[in-house]
C-alpha positions as CSV (number, residue, x, y, z in Angstrom):
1,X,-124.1,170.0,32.9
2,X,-122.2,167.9,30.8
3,X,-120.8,164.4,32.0
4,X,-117.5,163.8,32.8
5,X,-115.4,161.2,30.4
6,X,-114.4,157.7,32.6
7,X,-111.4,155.7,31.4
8,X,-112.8,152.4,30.4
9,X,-109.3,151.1,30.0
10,X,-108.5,151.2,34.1
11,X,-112.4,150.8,35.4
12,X,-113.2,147.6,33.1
13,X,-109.5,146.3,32.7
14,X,-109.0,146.3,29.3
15,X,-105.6,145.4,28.3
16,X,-104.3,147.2,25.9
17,X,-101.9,144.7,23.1
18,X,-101.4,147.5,20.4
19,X,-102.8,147.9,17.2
20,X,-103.4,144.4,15.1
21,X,-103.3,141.9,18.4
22,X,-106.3,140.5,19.4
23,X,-107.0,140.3,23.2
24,X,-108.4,136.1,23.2
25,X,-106.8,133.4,24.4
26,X,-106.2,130.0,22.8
27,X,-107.3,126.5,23.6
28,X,-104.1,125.9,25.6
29,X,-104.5,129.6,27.6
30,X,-102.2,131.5,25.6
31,X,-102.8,135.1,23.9
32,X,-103.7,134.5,20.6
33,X,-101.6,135.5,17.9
34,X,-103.3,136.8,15.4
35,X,-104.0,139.7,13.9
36,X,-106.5,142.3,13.0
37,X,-107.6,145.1,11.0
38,X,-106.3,147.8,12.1
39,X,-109.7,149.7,10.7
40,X,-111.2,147.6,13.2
41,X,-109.4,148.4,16.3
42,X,-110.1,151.7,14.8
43,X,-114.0,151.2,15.6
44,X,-113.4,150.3,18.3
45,X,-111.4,153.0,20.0
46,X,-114.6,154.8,18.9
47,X,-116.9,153.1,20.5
48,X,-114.8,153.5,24.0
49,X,-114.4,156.8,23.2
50,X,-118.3,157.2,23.1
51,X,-118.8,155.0,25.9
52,X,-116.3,157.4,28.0
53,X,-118.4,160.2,27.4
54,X,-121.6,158.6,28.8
55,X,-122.7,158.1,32.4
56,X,-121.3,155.6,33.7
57,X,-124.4,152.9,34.0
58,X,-123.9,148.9,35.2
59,X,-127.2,148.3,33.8
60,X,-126.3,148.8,30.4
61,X,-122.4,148.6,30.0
62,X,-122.2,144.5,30.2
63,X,-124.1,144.4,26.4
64,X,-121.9,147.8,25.2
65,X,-119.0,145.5,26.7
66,X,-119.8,142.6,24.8
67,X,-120.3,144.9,21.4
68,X,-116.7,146.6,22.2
69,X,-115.3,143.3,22.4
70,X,-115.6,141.8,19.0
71,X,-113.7,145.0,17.6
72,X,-110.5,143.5,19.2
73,X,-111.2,139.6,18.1
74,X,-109.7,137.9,15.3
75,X,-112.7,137.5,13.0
76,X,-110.8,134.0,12.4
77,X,-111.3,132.3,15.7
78,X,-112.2,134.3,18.9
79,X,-114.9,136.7,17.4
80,X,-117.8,134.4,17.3
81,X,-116.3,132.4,20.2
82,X,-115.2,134.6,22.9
83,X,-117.3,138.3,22.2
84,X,-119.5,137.9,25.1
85,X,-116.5,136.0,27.4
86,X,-114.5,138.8,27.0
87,X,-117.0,141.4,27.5
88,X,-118.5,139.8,30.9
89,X,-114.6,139.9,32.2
90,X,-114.4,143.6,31.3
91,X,-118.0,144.4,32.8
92,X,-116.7,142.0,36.1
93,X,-113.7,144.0,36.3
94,X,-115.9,147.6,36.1
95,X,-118.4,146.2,39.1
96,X,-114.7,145.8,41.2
97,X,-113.3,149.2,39.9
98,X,-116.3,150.8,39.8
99,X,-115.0,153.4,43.0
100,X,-112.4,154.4,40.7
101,X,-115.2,156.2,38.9
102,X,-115.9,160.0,39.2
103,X,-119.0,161.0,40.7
104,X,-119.5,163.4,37.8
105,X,-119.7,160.3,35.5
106,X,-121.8,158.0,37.4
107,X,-125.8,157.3,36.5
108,X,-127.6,158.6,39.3
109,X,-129.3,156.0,41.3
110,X,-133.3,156.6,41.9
111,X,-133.5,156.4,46.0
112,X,-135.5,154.2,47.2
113,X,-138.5,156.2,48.6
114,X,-140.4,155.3,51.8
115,X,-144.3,155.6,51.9
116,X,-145.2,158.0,55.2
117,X,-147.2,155.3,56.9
118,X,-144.3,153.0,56.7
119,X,-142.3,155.2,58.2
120,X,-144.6,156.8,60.8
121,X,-145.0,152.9,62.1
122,X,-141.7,151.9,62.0
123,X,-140.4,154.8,64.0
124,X,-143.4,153.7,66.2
125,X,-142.6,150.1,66.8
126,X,-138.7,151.4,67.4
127,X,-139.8,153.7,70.2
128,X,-142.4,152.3,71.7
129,X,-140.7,149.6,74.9
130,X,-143.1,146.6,75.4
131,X,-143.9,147.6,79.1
132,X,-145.8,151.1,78.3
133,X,-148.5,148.9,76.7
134,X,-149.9,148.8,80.5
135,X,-153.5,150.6,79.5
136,X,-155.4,148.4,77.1
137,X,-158.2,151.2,76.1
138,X,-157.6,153.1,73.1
139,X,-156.9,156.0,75.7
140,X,-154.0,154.6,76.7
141,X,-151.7,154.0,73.3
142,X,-149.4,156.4,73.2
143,X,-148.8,158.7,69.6
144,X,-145.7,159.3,68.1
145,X,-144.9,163.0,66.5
146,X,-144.7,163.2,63.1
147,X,-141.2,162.3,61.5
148,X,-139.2,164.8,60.3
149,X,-137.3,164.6,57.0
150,X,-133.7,164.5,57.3
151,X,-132.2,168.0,56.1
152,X,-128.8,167.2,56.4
153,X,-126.9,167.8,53.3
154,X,-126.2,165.8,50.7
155,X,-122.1,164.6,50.6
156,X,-119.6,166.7,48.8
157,X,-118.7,164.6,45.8
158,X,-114.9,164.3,45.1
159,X,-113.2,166.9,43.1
160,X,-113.3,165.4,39.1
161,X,-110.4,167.2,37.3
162,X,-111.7,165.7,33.4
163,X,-112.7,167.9,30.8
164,X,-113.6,168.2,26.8
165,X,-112.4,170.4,24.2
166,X,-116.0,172.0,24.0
167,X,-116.0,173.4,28.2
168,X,-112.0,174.5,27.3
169,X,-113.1,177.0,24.0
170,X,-116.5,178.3,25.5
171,X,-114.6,179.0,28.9
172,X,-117.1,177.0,30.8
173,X,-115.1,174.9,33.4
174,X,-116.8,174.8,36.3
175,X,-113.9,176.0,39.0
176,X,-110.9,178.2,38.4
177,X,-108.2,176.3,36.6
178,X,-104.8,176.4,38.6
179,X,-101.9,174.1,39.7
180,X,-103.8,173.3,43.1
181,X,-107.1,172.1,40.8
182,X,-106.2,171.2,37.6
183,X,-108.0,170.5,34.6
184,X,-107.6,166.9,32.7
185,X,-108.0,166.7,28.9
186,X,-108.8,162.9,28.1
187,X,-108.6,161.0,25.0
188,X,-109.2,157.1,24.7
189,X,-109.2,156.9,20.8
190,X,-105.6,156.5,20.8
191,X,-105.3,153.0,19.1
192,X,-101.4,152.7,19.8
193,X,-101.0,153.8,23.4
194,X,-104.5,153.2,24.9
195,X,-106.0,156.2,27.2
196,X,-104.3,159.8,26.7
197,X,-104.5,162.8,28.6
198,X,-102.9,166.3,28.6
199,X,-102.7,168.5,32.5
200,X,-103.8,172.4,32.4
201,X,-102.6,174.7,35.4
202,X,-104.5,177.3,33.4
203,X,-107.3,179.0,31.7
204,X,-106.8,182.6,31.1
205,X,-107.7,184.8,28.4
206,X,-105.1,186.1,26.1
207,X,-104.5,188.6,23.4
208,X,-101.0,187.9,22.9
209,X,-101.6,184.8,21.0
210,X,-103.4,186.3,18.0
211,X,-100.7,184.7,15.3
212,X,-98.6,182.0,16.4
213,X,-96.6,179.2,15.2
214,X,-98.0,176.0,15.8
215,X,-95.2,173.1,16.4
216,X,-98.2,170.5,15.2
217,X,-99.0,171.5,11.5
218,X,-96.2,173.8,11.1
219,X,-98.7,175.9,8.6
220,X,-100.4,179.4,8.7
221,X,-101.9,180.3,11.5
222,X,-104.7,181.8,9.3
223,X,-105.9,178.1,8.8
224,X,-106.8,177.7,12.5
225,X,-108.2,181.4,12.7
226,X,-111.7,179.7,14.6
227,X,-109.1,178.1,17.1
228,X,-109.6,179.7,20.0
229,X,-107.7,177.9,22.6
230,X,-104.1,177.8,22.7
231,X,-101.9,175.2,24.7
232,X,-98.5,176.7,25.9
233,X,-95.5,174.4,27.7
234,X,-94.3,176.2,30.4
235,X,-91.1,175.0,29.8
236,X,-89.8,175.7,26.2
237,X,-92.6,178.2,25.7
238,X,-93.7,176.3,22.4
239,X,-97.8,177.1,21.2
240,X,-99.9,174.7,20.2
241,X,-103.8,174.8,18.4
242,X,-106.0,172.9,21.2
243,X,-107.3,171.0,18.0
244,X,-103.5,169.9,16.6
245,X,-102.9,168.8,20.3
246,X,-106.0,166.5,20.5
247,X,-104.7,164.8,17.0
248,X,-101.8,164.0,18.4
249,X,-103.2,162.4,21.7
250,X,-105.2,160.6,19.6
251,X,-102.2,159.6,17.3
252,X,-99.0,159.6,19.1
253,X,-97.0,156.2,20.2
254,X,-95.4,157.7,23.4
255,X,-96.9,157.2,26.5
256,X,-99.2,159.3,28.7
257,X,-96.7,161.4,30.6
258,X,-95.5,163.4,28.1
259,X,-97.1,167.0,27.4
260,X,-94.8,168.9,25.2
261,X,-94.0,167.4,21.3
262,X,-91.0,169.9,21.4
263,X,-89.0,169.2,25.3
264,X,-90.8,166.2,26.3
265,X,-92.0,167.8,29.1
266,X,-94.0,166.1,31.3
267,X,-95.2,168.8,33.4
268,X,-98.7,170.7,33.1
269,X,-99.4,173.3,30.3
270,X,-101.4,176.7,30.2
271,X,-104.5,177.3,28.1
272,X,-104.6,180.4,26.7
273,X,-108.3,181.7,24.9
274,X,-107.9,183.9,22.2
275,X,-110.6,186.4,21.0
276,X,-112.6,185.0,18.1
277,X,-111.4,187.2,14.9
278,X,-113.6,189.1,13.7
279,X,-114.6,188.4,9.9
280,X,-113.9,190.8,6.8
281,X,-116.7,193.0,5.1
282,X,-118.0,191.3,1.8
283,X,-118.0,194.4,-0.4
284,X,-120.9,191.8,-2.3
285,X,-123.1,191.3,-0.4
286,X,-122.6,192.9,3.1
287,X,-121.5,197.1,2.0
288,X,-121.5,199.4,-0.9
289,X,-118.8,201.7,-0.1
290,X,-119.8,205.7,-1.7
291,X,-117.4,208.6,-1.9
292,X,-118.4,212.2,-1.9
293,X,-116.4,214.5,-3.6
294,X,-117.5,217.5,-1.0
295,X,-120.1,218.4,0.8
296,X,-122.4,221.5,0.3
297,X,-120.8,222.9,3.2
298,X,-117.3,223.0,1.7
299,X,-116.0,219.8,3.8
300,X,-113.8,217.3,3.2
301,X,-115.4,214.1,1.7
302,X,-116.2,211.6,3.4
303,X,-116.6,207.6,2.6
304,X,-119.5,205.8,4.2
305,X,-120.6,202.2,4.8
306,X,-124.0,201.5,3.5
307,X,-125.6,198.1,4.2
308,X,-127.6,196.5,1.3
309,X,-130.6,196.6,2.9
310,X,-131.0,200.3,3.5
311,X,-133.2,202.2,1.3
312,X,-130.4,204.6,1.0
313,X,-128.6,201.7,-1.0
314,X,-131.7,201.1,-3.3
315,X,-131.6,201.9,-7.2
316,X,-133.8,204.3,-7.7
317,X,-137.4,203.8,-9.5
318,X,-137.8,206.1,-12.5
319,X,-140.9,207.2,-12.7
């Protein structure tokens, strides 16, 4: 099973100054005021991005931290300088907010196992009262059953409403999408209005959304054919490619509330799956259409289908 995303923005803090500011502070305490490449901050939405989509893992995040960082310095003062400052105050801030972590996302944890002869005299020294020690022959110790395992069951882990693109077109969400459990489309690569997410109520499949009009790229909706999922506000109705809708997460300057380009909605869309289509015959290289003017029997003709790599569809060898 795939890991859930994490937002890296709330768990580790990171502010989030817009595109071109860089997130150190000055001699005298101040932001700094100076700028960077946006190509930079660019990077470094990627790297979150990535770093979203892994387990969650305190062992490893303070150095991924520290890389992060330098994508939002100004390579004139504070890149060199405060990299690994900034990145130990993000990787503090994730060891404080690290409950606001889905279970789905976190590193599991190798228990701490106990040897059976550790345990077996443990339990012994717990039961045992210092006044039943009143026979000192071997005869006279008493012998503790084994220990059973506990088999109580492990806790139910929270419900983690964050999916990808990838579970939405192959149908694979674990749980039945609706209004009661939802499912959470995240995006962190958004350089302009930090983390991004779009609710779905719903994942049905549909056959009514063979040919629509996307209000993203406004084109033919032959050039998303391979799209299969569609997003649809339940308030204006207006259809979106699951792919468009992701761009503009990842591009849009509003904030994280609103859902619908077209109403401004605010509320939860549907997901609709549409069939795959199914691709054209290459008369080249796939069928060799033949046409019979009758048969011997008097019939109407009748046009076959032929694949190439029937004999029937062989040239004949003269002899």
């Amino acid at each position: 099973m795939s890991t859930m995303p994490w937002n890296p923005f709330s768990v580790c803090g990171i502010p989030h100054s817009g595109p071109g500011s860089c997130c150190g502070m000055t001699k005298k305490g101040e932001p700094c005021k100076n700028s960077i490449k946006v190509e930079d901050t660019k990077i470094g939405h990627q790297k979150l991005t990535t770093l979203a989509r892994e387990p969650f893992d305190l062992s490893s995040l303070q150095s991924k931290l520290c890389d992060i960082a330098r994508d939002f310095l100004c390579a004139r003062w504070h890149r060199q300088r405060q990299a690994d400052q900034v990145g130990q105050q993000w990787y503090d801030a994730a060891v404080r907010n690290q409950a606001r972590v889905p279970h789905g996302s976190r590193m599991a944890s190798p228990s701490v196992m106990e040897q059976p002869g550790q345990r077996q005299a443990s339990s012994a020294s717990r039961r045992r009262p210092a006044s039943d020690n009143t026979d000192p022959s071997p005869r006279g110790l008493r012998h503790d059953p084994p220990v059973r395992l506990s088999t109580n069951p492990e806790p139910v882990q929270p419900f983690n409403p964050f999916v990808t693109s990838t579970m939405l077109r192959t149908n694979s969400v674990p749980w039945r999408v609706s209004p009661v459990q939802p499912a959470i489309l995240a995006s962190v690569a958004n350089i302009w209005a930090g983390f991004q997410e779009l609710t779905l109520q719903s994942l049905t499949p549909s056959e009514e959304v063979d040919s629509i009009h996307c209000v993203f790229c406004l084109t033919e909706d032959e050039d998303h054919a391979n799209e299969r999922v569609i997003l649809r506000c339940r308030q204006c109705t207006s259809l979106s490619h699951l792919s468009c809708a992701e761009e503009w997460l990842e591009r849009r300057d509003t904030g994280s509330g609103t859902s619908c380009c077209v109403c401004r909605n605010q509320g939860a869309l549907d997901a609709l799956i549409r069939p795959l289509p199914i691709p054209s015959l290459d008369a080249e290289t796939h069928s060799v259409l033949t046409a019979s003017g009758s048969s011997p029997d008097g019939e109407p003709a009748t046009l076959g289908i032929l694949s190439s790599n029937e004999p029937q569809s062989q040239p004949r060898q003269r002899p």
